[in-house]
C-alpha positions in Angstrom: 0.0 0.0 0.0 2.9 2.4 1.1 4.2 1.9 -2.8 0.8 2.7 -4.2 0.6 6.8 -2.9 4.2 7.6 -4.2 2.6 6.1 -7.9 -1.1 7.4 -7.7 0.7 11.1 -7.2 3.3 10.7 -9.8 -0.2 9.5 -12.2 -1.9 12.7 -10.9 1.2 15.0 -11.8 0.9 14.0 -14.6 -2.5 14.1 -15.6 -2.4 17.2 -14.2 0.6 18.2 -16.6 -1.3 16.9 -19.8 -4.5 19.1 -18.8 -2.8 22.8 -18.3 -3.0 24.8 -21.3 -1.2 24.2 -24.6 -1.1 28.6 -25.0 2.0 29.9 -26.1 3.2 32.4 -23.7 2.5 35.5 -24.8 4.6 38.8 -25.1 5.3 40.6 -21.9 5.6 44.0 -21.4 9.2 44.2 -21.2 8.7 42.6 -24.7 6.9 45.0 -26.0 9.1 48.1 -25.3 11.6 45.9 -26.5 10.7 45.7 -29.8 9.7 49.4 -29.9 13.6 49.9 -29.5 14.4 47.6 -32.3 12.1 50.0 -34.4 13.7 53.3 -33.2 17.2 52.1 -33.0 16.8 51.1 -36.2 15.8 54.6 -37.3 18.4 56.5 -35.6 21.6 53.8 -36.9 20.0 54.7 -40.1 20.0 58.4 -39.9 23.4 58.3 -38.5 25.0 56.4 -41.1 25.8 53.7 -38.1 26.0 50.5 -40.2 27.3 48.6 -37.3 24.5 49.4 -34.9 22.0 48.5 -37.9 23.7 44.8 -38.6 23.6 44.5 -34.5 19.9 44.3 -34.9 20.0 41.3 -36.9 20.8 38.6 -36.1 24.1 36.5 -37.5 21.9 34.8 -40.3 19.2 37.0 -41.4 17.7 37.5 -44.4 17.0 41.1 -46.1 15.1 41.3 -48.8 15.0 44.8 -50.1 12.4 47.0 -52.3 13.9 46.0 -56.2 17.1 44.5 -55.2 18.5 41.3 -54.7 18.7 39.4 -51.4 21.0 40.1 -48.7 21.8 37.3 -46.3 24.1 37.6 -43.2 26.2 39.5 -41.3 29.0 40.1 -44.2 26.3 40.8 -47.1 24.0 43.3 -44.1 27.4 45.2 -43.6 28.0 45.9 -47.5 24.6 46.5 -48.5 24.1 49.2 -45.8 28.0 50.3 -46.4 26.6 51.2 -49.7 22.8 52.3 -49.4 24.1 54.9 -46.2 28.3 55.3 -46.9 27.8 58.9 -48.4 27.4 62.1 -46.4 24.4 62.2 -48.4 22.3 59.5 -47.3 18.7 59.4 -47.2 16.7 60.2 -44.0 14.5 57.3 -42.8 11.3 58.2 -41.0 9.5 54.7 -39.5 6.6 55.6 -37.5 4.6 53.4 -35.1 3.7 50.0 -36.4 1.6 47.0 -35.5 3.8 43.7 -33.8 2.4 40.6 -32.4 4.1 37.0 -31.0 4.7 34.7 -28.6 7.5 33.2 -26.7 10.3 33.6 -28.7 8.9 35.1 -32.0 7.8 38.4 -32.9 5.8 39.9 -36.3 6.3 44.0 -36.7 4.6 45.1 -39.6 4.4 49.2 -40.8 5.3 52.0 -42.8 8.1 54.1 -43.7 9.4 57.1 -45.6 12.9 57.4 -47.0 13.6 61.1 -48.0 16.5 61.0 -50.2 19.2 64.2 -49.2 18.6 67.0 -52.3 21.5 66.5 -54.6 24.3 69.5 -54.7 23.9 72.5 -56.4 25.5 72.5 -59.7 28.2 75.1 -60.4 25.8 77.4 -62.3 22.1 77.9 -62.6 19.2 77.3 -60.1 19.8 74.7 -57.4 17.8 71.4 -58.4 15.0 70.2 -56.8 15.0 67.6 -53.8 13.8 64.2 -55.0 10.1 63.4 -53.6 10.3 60.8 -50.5 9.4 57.6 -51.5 7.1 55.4 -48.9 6.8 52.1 -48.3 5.9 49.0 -45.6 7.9 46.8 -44.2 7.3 43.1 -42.9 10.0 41.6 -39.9 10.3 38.6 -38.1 12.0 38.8 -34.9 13.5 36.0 -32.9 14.3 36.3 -28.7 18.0 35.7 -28.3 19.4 33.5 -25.7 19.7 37.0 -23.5 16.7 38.0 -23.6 16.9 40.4 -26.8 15.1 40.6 -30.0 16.8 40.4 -33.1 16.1 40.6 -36.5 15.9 37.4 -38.7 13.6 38.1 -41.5 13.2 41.6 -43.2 11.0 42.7 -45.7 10.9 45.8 -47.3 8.3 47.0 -50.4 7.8 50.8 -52.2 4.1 52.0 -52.0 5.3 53.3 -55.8 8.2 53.4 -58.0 10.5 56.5 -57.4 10.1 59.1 -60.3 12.0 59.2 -63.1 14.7 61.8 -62.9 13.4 65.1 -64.3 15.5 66.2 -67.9 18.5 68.0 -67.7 17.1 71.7 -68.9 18.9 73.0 -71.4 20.5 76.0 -71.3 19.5 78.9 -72.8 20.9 81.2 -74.7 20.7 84.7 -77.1 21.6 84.9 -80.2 22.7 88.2 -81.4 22.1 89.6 -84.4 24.5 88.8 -87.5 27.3 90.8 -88.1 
């Protein structure tokens, strides 16, 4: 009888283990302010031409795949492509406002818009300045994955234009009098 209890409480453990909810744990608060920082650190790397604070949100084998432009896959690949897109003192200003994100335990969907407003090209040496390209808008699409500290990272990102960027306007041409024969 003595052996009996120890195995009718081990039964009921486990009975009791197969009952409690299947629910993924969902995101905590802490979460969520943590993948609000993703968004805005993200932002301001951008804006400051940081291209090792951007790959530092992703993590060592994401995938990028950019608005009309091949995919970009790791660490190496993040670094060059964003060496290139932001390497000029003329880089384009990224604006991301709020978005939507949703996930559970160690996954996380962030989904919203964004506006990249390219920098106005110099002035040529003569004549009127030209005008600042328009800013082109878009939405992105990311899947983030909780790291083994606690942070989220980056794995999948997915960027789209609302529109194709304009043409670039003609050269003008240049005007000029003609005086009367001589």
């Amino acid at each position: 009888m003595p052996r009996a209890l120890p195995l009718a409480a081990g039964a009921a453990a486990l009975l009791l283990a197969a009952c409690q909810s299947n629910t993924p744990q969902r995101l905590t608060a802490a979460d969520s302010t943590a993948l609000v920082s993703v968004r805005t650190d993200f932002a301001a790397a951008w804006n400051k031409g940081d291209v090792s604070a951007l790959v530092r949100l992703y993590t060592g084998d994401a995938t990028y795949l950019p608005a009309d432009h091949p995919s970009v896959v790791g660490t190496d690949a993040l670094r060059s492509y964003y060496d290139t897109v932001l390497g000029t003192p003329t880089r384009p200003k990224l604006d991301v406002p709020a978005g939507f994100f949703t996930g559970r335990q160690d996954m996380a969907m962030a989904s919203g818009a964004y506006t990249v407003t390219p920098a106005a090209p110099a002035a040529p040496a003569k004549g009127a300045a030209p005008a600042a390209p328009a800013p082109l808008t878009g939405k992105y699409l990311l899947v983030l994955m909780r790291q083994a500290d606690g942070s989220w990272k980056i794995r999948f990102d997915a960027s789209s234009l609302d529109a194709p960027p304009a043409p670039p306007a003609p050269a003008a041409k240049p005007t000029s009098r003609r005086r009367g024969r001589r």
